[in-house]
N, CA, C and O atoms as a GROMACS GRO file, in nm:
protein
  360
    1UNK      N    1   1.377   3.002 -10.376
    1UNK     CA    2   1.258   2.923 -10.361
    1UNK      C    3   1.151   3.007 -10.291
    1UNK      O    4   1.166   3.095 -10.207
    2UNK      N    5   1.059   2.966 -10.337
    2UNK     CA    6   0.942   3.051 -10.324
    2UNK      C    7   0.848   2.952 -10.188
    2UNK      O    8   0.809   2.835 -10.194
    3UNK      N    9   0.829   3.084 -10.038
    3UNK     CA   10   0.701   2.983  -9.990
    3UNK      C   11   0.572   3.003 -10.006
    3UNK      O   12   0.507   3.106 -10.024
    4UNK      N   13   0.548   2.912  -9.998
    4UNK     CA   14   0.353   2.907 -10.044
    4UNK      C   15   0.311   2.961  -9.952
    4UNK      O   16   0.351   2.957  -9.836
    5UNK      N   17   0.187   3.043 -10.017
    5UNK     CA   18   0.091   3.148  -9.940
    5UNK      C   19   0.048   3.064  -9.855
    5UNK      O   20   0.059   2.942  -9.861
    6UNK      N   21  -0.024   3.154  -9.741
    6UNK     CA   22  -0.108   3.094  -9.618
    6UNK      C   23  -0.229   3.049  -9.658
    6UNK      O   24  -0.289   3.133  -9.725
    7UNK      N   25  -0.298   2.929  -9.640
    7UNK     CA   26  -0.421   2.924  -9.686
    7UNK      C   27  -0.503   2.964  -9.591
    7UNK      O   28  -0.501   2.959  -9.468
    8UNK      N   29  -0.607   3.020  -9.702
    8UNK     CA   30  -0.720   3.078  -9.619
    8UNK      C   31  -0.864   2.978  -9.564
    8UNK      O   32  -0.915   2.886  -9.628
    9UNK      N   33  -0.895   3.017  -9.464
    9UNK     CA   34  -0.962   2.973  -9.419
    9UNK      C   35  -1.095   3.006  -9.439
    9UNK      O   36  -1.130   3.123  -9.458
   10UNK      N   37  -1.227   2.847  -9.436
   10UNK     CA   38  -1.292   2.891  -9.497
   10UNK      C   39  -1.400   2.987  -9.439
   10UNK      O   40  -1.473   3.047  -9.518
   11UNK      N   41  -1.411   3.003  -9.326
   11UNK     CA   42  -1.476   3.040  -9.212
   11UNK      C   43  -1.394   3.083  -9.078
   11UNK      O   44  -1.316   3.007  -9.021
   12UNK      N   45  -1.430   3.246  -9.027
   12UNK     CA   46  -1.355   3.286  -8.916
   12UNK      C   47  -1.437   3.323  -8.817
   12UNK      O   48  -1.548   3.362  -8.853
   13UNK      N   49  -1.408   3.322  -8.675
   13UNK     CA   50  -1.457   3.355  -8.556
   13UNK      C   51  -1.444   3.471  -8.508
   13UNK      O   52  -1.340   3.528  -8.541
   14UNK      N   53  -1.509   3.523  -8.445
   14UNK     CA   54  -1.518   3.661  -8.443
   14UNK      C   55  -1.365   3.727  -8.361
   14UNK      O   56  -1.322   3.842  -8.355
   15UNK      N   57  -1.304   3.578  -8.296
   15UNK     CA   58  -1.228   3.591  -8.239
   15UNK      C   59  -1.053   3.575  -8.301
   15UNK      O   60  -0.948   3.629  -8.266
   16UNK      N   61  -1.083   3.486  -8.395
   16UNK     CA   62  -0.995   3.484  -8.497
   16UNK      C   63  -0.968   3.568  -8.611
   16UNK      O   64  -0.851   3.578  -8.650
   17UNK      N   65  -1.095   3.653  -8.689
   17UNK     CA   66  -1.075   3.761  -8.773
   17UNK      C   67  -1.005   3.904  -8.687
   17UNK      O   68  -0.933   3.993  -8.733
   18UNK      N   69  -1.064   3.882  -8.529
   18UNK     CA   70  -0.948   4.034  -8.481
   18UNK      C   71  -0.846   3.994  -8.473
   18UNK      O   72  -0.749   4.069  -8.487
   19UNK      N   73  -0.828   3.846  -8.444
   19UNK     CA   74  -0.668   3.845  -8.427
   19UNK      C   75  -0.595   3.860  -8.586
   19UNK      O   76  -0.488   3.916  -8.608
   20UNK      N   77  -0.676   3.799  -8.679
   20UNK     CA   78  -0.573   3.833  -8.836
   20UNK      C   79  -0.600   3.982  -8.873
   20UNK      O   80  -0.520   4.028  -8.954
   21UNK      N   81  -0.708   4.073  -8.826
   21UNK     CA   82  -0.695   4.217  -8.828
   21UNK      C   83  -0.619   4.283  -8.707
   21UNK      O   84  -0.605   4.404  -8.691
   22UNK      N   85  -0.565   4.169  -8.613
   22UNK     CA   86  -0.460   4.276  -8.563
   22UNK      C   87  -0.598   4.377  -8.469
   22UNK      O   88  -0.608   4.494  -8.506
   23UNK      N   89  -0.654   4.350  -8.402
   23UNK     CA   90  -0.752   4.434  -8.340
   23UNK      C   91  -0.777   4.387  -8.236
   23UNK      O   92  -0.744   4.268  -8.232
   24UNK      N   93  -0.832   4.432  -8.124
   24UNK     CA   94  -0.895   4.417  -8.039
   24UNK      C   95  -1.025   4.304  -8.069
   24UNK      O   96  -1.060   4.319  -8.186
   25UNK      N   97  -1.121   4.180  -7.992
   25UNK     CA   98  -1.264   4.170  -8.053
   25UNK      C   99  -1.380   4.304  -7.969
   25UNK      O  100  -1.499   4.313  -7.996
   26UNK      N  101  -1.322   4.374  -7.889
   26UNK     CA  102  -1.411   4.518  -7.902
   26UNK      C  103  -1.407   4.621  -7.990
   26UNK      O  104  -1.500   4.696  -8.021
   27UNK      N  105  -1.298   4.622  -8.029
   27UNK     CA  106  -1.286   4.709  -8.157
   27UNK      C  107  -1.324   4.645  -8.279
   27UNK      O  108  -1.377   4.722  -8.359
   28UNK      N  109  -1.312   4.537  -8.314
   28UNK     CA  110  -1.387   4.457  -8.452
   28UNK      C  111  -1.544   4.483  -8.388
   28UNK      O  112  -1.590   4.537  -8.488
   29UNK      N  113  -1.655   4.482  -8.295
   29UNK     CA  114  -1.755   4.515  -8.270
   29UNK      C  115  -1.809   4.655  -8.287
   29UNK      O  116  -1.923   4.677  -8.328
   30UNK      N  117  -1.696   4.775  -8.241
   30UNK     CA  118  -1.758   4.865  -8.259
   30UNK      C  119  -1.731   4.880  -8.409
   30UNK      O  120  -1.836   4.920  -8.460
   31UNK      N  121  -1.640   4.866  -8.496
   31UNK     CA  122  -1.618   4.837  -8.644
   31UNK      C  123  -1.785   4.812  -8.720
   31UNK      O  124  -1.841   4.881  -8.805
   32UNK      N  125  -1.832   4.684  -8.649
   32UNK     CA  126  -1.943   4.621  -8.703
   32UNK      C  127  -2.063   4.696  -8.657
   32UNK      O  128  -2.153   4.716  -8.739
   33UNK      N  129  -2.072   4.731  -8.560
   33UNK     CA  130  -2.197   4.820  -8.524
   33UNK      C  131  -2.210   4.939  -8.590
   33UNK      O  132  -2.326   4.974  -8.614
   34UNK      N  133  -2.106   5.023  -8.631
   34UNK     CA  134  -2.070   5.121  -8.709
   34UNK      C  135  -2.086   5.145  -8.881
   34UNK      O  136  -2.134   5.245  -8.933
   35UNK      N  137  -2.032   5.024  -8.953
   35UNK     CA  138  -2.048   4.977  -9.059
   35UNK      C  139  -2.166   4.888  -9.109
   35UNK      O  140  -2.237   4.902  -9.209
   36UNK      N  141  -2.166   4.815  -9.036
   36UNK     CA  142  -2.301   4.683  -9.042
   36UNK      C  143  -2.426   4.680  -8.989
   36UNK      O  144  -2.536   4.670  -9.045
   37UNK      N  145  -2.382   4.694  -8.815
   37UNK     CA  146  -2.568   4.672  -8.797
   37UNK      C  147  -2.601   4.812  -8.720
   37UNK      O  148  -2.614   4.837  -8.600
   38UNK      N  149  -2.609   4.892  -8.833
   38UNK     CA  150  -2.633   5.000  -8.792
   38UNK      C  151  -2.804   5.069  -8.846
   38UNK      O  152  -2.860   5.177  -8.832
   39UNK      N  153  -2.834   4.959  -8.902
   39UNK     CA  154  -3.024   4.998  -8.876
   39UNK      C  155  -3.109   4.978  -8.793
   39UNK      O  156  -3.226   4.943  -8.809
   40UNK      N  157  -3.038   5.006  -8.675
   40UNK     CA  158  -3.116   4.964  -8.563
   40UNK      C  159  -3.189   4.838  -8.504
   40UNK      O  160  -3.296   4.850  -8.445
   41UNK      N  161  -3.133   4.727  -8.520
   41UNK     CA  162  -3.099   4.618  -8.516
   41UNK      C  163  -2.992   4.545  -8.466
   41UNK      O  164  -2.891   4.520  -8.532
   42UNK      N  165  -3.009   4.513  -8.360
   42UNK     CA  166  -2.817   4.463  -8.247
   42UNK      C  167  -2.782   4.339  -8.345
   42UNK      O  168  -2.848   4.256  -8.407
   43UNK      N  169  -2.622   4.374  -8.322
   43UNK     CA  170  -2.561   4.253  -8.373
   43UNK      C  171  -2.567   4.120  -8.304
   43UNK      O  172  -2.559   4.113  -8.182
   44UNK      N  173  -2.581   4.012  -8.385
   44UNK     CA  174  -2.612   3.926  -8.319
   44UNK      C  175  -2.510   3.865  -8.228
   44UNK      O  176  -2.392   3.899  -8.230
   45UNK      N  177  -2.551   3.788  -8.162
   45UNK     CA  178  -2.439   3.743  -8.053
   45UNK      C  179  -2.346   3.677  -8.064
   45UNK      O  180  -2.268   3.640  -7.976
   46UNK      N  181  -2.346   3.652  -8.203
   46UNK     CA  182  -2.175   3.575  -8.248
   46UNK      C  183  -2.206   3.569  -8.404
   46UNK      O  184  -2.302   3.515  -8.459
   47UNK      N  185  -2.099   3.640  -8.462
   47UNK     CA  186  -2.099   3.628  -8.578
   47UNK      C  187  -1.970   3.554  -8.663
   47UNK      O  188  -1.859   3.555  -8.610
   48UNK      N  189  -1.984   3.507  -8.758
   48UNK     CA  190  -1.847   3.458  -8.881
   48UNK      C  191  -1.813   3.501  -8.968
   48UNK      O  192  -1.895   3.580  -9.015
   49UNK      N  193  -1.706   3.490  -9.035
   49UNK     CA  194  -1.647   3.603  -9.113
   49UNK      C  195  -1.618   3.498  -9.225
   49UNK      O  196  -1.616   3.381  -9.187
   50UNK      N  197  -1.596   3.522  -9.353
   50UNK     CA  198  -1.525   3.454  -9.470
   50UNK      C  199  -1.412   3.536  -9.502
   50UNK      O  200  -1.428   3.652  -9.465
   51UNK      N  201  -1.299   3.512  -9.561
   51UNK     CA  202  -1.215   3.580  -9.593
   51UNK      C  203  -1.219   3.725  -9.699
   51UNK      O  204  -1.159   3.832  -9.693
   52UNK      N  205  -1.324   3.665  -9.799
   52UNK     CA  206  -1.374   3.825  -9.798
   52UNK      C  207  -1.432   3.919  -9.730
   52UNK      O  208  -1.479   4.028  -9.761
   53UNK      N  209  -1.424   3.875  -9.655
   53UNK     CA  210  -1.536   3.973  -9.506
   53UNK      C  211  -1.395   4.036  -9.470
   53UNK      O  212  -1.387   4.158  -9.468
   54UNK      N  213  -1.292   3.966  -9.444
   54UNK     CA  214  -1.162   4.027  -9.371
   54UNK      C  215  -1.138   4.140  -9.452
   54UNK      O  216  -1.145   4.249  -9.397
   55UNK      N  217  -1.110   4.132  -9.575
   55UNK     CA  218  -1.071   4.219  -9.667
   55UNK      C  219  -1.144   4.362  -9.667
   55UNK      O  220  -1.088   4.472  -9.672
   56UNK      N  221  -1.303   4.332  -9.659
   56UNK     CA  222  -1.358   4.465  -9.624
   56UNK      C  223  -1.392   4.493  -9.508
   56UNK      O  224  -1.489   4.568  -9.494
   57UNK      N  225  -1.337   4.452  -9.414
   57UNK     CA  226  -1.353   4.487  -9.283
   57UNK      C  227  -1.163   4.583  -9.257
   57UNK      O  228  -1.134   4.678  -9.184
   58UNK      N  229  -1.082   4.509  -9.347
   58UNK     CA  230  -0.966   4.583  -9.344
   58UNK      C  231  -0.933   4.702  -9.413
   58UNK      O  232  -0.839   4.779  -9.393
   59UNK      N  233  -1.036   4.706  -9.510
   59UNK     CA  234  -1.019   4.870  -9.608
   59UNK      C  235  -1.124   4.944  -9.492
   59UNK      O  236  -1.120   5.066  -9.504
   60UNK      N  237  -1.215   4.899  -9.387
   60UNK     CA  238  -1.269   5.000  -9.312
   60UNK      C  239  -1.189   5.081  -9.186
   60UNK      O  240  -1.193   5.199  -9.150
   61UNK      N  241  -1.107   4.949  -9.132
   61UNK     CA  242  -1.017   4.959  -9.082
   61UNK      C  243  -0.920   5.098  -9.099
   61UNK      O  244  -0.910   5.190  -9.017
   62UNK      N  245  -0.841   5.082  -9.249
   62UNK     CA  246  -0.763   5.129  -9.299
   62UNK      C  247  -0.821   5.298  -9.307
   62UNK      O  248  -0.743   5.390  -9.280
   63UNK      N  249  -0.997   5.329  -9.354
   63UNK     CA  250  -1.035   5.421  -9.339
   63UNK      C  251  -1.018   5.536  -9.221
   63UNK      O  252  -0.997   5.657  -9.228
   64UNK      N  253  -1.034   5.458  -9.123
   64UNK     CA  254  -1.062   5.488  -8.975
   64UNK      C  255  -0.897   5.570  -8.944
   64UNK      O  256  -0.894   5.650  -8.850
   65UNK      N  257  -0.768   5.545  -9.023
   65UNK     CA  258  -0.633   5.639  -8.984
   65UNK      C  259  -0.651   5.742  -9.086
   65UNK      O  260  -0.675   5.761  -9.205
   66UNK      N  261  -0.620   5.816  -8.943
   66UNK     CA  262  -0.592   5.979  -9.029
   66UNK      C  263  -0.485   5.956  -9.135
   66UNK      O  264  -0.407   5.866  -9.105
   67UNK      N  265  -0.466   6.009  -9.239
   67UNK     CA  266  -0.388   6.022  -9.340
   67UNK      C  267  -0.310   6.136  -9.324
   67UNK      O  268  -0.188   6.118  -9.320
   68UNK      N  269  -0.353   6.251  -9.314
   68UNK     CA  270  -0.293   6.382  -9.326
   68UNK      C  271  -0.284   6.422  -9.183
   68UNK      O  272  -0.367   6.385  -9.099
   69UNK      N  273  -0.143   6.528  -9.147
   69UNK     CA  274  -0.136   6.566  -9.020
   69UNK      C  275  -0.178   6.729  -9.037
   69UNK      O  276  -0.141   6.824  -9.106
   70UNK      N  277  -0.311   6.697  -8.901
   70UNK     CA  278  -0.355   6.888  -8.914
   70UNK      C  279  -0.271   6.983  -8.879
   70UNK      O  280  -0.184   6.983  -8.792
   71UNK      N  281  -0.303   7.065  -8.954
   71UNK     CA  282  -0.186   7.195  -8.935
   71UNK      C  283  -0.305   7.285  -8.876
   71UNK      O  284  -0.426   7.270  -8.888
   72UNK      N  285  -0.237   7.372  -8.817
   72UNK     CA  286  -0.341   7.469  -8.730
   72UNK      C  287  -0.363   7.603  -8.829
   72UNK      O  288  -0.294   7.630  -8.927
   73UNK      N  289  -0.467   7.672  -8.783
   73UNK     CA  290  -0.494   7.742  -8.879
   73UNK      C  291  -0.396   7.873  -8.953
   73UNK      O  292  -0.276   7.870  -8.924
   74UNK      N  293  -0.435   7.961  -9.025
   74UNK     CA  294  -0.342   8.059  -9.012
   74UNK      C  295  -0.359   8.172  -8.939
   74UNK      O  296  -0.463   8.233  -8.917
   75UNK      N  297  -0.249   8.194  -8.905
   75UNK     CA  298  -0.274   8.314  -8.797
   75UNK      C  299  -0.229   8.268  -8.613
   75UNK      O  300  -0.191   8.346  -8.525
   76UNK      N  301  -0.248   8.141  -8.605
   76UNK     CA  302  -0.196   8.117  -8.481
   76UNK      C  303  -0.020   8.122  -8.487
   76UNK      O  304   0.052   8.082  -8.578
   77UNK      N  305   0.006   8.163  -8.404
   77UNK     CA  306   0.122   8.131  -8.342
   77UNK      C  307   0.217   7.998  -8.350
   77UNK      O  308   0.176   7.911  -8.273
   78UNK      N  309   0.304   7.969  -8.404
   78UNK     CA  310   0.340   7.831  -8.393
   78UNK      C  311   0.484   7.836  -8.289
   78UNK      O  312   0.566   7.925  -8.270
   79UNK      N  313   0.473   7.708  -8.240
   79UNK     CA  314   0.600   7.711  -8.142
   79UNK      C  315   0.715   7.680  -8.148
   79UNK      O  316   0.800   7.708  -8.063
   80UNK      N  317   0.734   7.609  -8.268
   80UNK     CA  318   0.862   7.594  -8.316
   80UNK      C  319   0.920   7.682  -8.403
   80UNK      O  320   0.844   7.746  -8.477
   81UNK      N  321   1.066   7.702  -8.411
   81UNK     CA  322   1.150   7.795  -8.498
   81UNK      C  323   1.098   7.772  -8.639
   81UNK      O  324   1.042   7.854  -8.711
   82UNK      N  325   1.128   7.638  -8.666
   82UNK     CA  326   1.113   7.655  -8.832
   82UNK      C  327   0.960   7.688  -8.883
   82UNK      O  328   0.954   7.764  -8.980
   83UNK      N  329   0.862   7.651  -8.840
   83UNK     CA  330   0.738   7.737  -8.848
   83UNK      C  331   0.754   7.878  -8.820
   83UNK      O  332   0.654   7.928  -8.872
   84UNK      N  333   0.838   7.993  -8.756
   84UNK     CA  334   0.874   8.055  -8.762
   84UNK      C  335   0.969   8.110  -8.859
   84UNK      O  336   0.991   8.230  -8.846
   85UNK      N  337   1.011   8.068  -8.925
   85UNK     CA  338   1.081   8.085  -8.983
   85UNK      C  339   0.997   8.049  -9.150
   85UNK      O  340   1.039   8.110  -9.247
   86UNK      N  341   0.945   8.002  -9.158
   86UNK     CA  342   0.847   8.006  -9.283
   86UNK      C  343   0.757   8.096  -9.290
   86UNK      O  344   0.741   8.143  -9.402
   87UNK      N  345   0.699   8.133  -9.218
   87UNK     CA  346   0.638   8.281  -9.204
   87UNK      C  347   0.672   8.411  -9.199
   87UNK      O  348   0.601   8.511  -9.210
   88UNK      N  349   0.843   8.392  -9.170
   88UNK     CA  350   0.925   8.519  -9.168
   88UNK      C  351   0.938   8.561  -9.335
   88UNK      O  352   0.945   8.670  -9.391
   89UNK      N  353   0.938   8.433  -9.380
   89UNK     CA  354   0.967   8.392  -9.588
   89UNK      C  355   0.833   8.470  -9.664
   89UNK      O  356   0.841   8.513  -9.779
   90UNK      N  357   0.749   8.477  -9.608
   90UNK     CA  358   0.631   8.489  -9.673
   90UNK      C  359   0.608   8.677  -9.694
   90UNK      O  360   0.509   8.722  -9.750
   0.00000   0.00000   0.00000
């Protein structure tokens, strides 16, 4: 048996969209100042969200993690064996 999806709501609080993004509401602000009211123009003092708002506020979100882990350049030194050991290969 199958359970039924969560319904969405039709309207969120600025305080309720960080909590379903899992965020801080200072970090959903600097999010919005960053993305949104960034023409020099302050955000206003309380804003609402629709559930499509969540969605692209969560692919910005999602932007914001590094994906790839930096490797240092070539030529440095690395401190572990097996990095040592791949360079011994080469």
């Amino acid at each position: 048996m199958t359970r039924p999806a969560k319904a969405a709501k039709e309207f969120y609080t600025e305080s309720e969209a960080a909590a379903e993004l899992k965020i801080s509401i200072e970090r959903l602000h600097s999010l919005l100042d960053r993305k949104l009211f960034n023409d020099g123009l302050p955000r206003p003092s309380s804003v609402s969200f629709q559930s499509t708002d969540l969605i692209l506020l969560r692919f910005w979100l999602d932007q914001d993690q590094p994906r790839l882990i930096q490797m240092p350049p070539r030529g440095q030194h690395a401190s572990s064996g097996a990095a040592e050991a791949v360079e011994s290969e080469r």
